[in-house]
C-alpha positions as CSV (number, residue, x, y, z in Angstrom):
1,X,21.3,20.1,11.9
2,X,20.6,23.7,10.0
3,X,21.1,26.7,12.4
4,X,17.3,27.7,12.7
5,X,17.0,24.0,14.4
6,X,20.0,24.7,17.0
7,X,18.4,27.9,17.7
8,X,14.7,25.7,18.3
9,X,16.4,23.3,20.3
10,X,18.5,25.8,22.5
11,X,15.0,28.2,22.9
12,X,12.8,24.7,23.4
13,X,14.8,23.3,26.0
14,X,16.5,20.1,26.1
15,X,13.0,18.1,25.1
16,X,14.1,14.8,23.9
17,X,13.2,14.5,20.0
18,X,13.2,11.6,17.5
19,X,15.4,12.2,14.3
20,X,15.7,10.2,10.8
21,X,19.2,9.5,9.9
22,X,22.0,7.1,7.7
23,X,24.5,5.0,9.5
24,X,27.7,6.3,8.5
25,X,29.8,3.5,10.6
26,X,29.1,0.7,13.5
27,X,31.5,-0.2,16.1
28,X,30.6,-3.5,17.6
29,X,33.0,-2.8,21.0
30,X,30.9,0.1,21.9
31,X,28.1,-0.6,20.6
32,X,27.4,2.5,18.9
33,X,27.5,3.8,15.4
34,X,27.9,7.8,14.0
35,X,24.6,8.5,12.1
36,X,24.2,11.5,9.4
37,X,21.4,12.9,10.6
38,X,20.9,15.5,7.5
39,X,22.4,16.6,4.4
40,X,24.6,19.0,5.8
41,X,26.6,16.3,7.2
42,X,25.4,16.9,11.2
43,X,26.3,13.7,13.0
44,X,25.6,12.6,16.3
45,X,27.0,9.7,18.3
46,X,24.5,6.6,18.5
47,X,24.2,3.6,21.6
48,X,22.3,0.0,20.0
49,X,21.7,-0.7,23.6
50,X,20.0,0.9,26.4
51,X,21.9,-0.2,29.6
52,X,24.9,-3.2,30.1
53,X,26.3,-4.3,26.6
54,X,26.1,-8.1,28.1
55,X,21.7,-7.3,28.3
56,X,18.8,-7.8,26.6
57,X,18.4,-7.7,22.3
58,X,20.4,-5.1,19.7
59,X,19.7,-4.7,16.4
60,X,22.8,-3.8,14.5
61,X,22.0,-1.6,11.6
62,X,23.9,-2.1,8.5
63,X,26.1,0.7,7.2
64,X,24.1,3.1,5.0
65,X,20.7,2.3,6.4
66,X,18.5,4.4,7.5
67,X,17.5,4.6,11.6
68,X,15.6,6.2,14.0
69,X,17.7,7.9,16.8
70,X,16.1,9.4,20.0
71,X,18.2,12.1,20.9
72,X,19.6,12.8,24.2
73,X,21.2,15.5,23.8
74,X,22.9,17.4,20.5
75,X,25.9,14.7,19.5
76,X,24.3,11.6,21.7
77,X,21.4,9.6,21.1
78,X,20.0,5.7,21.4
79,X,19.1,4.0,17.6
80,X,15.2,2.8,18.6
81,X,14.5,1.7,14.7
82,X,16.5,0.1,12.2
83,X,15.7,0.0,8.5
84,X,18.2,-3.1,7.7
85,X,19.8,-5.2,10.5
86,X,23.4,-6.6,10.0
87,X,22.9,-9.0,12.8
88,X,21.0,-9.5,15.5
89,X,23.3,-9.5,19.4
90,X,21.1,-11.0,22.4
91,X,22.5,-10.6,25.9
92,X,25.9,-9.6,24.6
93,X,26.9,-12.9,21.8
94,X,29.7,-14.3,23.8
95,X,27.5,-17.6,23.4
96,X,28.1,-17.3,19.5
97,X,26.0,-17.7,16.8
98,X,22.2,-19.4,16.9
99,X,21.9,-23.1,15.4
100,X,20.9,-23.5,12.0
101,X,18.7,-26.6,12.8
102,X,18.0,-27.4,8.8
103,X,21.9,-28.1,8.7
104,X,22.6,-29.8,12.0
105,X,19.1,-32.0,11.3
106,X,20.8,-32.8,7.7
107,X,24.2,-33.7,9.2
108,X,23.0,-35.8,12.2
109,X,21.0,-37.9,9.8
110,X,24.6,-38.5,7.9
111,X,25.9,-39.6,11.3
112,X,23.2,-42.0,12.3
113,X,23.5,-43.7,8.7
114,X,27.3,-43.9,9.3
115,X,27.1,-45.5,12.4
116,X,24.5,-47.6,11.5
117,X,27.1,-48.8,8.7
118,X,29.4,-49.4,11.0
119,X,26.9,-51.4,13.4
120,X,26.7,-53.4,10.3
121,X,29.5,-54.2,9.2
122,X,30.3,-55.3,12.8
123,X,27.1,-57.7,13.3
124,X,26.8,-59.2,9.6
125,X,30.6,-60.1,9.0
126,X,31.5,-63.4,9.0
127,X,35.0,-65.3,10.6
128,X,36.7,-67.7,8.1
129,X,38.0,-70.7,10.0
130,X,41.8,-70.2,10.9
131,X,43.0,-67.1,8.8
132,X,43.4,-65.1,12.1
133,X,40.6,-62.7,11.2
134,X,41.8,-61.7,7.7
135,X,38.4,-62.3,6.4
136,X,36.4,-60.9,8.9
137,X,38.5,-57.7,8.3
138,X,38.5,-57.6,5.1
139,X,34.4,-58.0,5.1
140,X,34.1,-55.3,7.4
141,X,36.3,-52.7,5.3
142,X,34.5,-53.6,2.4
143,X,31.2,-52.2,3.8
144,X,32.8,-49.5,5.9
145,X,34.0,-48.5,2.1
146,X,30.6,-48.1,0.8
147,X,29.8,-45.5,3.8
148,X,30.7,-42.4,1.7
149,X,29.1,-39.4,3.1
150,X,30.2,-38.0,5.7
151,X,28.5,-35.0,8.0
152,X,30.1,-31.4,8.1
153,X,28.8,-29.6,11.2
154,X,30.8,-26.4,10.1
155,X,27.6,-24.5,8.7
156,X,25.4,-25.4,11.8
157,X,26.0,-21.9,13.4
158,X,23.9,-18.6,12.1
159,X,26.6,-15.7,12.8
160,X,24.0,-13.2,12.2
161,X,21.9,-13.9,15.4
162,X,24.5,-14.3,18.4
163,X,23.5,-14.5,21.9
């Protein structure tokens, strides 16, 4: 902030003010980030949340975007506009991340076929007479072989959107 806007401030009183600035750096334990509010380098401290970290919805800016920060005092304000969100925090993440339900849909239709196999293979194999099972085993790995794909639930979670 230039001199002649110190001077404003200090003459204008401590009249809260919204200013444009560049995240410089983001610290998810405080959530807060430093933000360049000009070109001479002025930078003021900035909370994501109003109130308990573990309430309500934070926008986490990415790193060299640009924000709106309503200033509390000189060095403090609260980000109230973000021009590029990192991720998305609701009532604190320690839920984790949202569903991707595309991904979990795609993998729980996997499971179903496979167990359906499996269904199969048990109902529709037949017993040959005194070979203690061999055949009925063997007819069942047969068509447990065929069931190839198998479902991968380790995409299912959006990291970007905790709550």
């Amino acid at each position: 902030m230039s001199e002649v806007g110190k001077y404003i401030r200090q003459i204008a009183g401590k009249r809260e003010s919204v200013e444009m600035g560049v995240v410089r750096s983001v610290d998810m334990q405080t959530m807060s980030c430093v933000v360049m509010l000009d070109e001479e380098g002025d930078e003021v401290l900035a909370s994501l949340i109003v109130g308990e970290k573990n309430r309500g919805l934070c926008q986490v800016p990415k790193e060299g975007s640009m924000v709106a920060v309503l200033m509390k005092n000189e060095a403090q304000g609260v980000v109230v506009m973000v021009e590029e969100v990192e991720k998305i925090v609701i009532n604190g993440g320690e839920r984790g991340g949202l569903i991707n339900i595309e991904e979990l849909r795609d993998n729980l239709e996997k499971m179903t076929k496979r167990i359906d196999g499996i269904m199969d293979a048990l109902n529709n194999s037949s017993t040959g007479a005194q070979d203690g099972g061999a055949l009925y085993k063997a007819q069942i790995m047969a068509k447990l072989a065929m069931i190839v794909e198998k479902e991968d639930f380790g995409n299912i979670e959006d990291e970007e959107v905790v709550h």
